[in-house]
C-alpha positions in Angstrom: 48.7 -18.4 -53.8 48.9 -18.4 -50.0 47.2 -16.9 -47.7 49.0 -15.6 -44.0 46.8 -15.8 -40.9 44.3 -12.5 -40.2 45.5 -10.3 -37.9 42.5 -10.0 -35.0 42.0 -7.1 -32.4 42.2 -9.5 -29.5 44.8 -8.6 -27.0 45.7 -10.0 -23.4 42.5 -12.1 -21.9 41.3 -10.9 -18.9 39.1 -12.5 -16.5 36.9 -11.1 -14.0 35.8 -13.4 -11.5 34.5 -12.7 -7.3 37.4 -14.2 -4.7 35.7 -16.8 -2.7 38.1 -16.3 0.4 37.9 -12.8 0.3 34.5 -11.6 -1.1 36.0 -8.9 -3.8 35.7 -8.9 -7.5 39.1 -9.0 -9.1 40.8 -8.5 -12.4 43.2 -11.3 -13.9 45.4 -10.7 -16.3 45.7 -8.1 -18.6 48.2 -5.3 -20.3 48.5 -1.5 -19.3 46.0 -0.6 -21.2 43.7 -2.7 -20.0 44.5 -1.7 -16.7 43.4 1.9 -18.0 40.2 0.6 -18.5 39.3 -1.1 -15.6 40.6 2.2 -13.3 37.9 4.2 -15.4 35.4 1.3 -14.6 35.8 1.7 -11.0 38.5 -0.5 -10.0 41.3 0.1 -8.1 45.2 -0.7 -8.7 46.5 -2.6 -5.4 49.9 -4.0 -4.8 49.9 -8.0 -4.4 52.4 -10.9 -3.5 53.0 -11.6 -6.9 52.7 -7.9 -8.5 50.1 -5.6 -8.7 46.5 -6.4 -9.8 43.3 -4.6 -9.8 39.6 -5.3 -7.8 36.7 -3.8 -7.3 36.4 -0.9 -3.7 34.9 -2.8 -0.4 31.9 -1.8 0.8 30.0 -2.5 -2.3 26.8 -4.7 -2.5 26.8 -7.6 -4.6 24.7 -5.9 -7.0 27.1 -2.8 -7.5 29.9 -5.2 -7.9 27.4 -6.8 -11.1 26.8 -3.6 -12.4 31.1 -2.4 -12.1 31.5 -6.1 -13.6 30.0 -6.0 -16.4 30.7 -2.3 -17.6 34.3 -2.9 -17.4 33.7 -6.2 -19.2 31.6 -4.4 -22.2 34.5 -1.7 -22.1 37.4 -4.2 -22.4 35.3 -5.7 -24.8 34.5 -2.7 -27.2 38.6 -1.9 -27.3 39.2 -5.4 -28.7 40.0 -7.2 -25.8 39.3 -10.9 -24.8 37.4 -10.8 -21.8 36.0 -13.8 -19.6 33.4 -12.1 -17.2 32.2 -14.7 -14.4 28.1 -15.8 -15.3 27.7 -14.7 -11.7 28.9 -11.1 -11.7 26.8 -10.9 -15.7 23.9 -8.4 -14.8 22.7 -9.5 -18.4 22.0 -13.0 -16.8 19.2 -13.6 -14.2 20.0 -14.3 -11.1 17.9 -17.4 -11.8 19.2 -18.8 -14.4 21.0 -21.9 -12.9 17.7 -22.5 -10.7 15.7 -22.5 -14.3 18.1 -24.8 -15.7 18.0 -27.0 -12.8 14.1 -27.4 -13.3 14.2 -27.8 -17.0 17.2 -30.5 -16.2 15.0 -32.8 -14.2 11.5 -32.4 -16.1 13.6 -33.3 -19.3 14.8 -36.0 -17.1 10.9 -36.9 -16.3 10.0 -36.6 -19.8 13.0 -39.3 -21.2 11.6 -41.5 -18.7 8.0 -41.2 -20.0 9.0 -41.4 -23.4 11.6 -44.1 -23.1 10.9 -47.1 -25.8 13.9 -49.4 -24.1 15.5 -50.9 -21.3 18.4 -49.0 -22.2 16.8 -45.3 -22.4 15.1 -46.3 -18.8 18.9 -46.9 -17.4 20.5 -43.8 -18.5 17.7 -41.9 -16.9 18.4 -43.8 -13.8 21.8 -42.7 -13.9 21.5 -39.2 -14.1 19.0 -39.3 -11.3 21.6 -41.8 -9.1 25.2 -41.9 -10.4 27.6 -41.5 -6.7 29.5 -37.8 -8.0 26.9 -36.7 -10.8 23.8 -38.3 -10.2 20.8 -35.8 -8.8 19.9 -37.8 -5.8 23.7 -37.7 -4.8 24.0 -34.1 -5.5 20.7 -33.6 -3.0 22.2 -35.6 -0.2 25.4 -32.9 -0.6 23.0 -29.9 0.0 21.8 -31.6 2.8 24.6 -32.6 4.5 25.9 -29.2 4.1 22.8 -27.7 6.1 23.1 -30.3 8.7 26.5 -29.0 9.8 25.9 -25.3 9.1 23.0 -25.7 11.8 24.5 -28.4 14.2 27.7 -25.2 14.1 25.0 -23.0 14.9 23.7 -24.7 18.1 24.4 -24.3 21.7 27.4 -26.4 22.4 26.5 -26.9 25.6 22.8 -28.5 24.6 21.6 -31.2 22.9 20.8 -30.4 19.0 17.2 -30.1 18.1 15.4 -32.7 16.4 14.9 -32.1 13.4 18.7 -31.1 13.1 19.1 -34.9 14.1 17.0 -35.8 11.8 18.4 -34.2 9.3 21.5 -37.0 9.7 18.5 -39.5 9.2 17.6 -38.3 5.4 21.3 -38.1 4.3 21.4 -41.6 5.0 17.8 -42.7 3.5 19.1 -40.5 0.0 22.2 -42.7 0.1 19.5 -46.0 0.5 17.8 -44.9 -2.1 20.2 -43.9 -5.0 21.7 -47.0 -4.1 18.3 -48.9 -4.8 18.1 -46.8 -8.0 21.6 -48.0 -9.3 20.2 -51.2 -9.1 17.3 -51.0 -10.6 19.3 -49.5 -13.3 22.0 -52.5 -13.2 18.5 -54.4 -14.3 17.3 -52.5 -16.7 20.6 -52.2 -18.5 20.8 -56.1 -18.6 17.1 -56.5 -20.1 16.8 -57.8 -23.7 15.3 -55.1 -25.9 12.0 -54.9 -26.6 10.0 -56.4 -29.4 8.8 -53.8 -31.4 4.5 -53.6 -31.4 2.7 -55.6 -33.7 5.5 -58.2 -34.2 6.4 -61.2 -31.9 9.8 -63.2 -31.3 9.9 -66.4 -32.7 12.9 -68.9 -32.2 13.9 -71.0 -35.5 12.8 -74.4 -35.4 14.9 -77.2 -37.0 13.1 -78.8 -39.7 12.5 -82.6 -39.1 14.5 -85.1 -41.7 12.3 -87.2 -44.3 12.0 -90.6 -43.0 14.2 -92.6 -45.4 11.2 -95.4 -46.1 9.1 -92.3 -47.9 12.2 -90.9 -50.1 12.1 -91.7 -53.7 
C-alpha cells in the first residue's frame, strides 16, 4: 500500500525583515492574499522597480514597527502561511537577547578553560577567543575600529583629533598583538603530548638483556 505526500496549509513564504539603507520594515514575497493580510496589519501597498511590494508607514518608532511586525507575522501565521519574521523586529524576544548570549558565550568559554583535562581542549578555547574572522578578540578589535572612525568623522576637520580618539588607533593595534600571541600559544598547546592520566606514570619499554651464552644450559 502506498502512501502520497500530506497536503500542508503552507502557502507562499514571506519574510519580514527592516531595510538597512532605508530604515523601513518591508514585506518579501507573498500571494494576494497575503497581501490582504499585511494591509489589515498596517502596511501599505507601494509601487517598486521590480513590482509592487508592501512596508510598514514612515514616521513610526522602532518599537511600533516591532509591534506591526509581529502582528502581521502571527496573522500570516494563523491563515497557514510560512512566515520568516526578522529576530530583531520579534517583540516576543528581548531586546537583549544577543547581549545575554554574548555573556553566556564567553563565561562558557571561561568555564572550558577551567575545566579543560588536555592540551587539546586548552587550544580550541584559544581559538574561539583568537581565530582572525571568528575569534572574540578579533571581533573586539572590529567594534573598535568602527568607533574610532565614527569619532575621528565626528571631529573638527580643521583640528587635531583628541587623544583618546588617537589612542583609540593604539588598542586596535595592541588587540591584533595580542590575538596574535594567543594563536601561538594555541599553536603550542595543540602540539603538546597528552596528558598522563593521575595516578599513573609513562614508562618507555626497556629491551630485555640477552643471557650470556657461558650461563645457558
Amino acid at each position: 500500500m502506498t502512501h502520497g505526500e500530506p497536503d500542508f496549509r503552507v502557502l507562499e513564504y514571506v519574510t519580514l525583515t527592516k531595510d538597512a539603507r532605508t530604515g523601513l520594515v518591508v514585506a518579501i514575497g507573498g500571494t494576494e492574499q497575503e497581501a490582504d493580510i499585511l494591509q489589515r496589519s498596517g502596511f501599505v501597498n507601494c509601487p517598486g522597480p521590480h513590482g509592487e511590494y508592501h512596508r510598514l508607514p514612515h514616521g513610526l518608532t522602532t518599537e511600533e514597527q516591532r509591534v506591526k511586525a509581529t502582528v502581521a507575522s502571527h496573522a500570516l501565521l494563523a491563515a497557514g502561511h510560512s512566515v520568516h519574521l526578522d529576530p530583531a523586529l520579534n517583540l516576543l524576544v528581548s531586546p537583549d537577547s544577543d547581549r545575554e548570549a554574548a555573556l553566556r558565550y564567553l563565561a562558557g568559554l571561561a568555564e572550558r578553560a577551567s575545566d579543560a583535562t588536555s592540551s587539546r581542549e586548552v587550544a580550541e578555547v584559544l581559538t574561539a577567543v583568537a581565530a582572525p574572522t571568528t575569534g572574540v578578540l578579533p571581533l573586539v578589535r572590529e567594534v573598535v575600529l568602527a568607533a574610532w572612525i565614527a569619532l575621528a568623522a565626528d571631529t573638527d576637520a580643521v583640528g587635531a583629533e583628541p587623544e583618546p580618539v588617537t589612542q583609540l588607533t593604539d588598542s586596535t593595534e595592541v588587540l591584533l598583538r595580542t590575538a596574535h600571541r594567543i594563536l601561538l600559544a594555541r599553536d603550542h598547546a595543540a602540539r603538546t603530548p597528552a596528558r598522563t592520566a593521575p595516578g599513573t606514570t609513562r614508562t618507555t619499554p626497556v629491551e630485555q638483556p640477552s643471557v650470556p651464552a657461558a650461563r645457558r644450559r
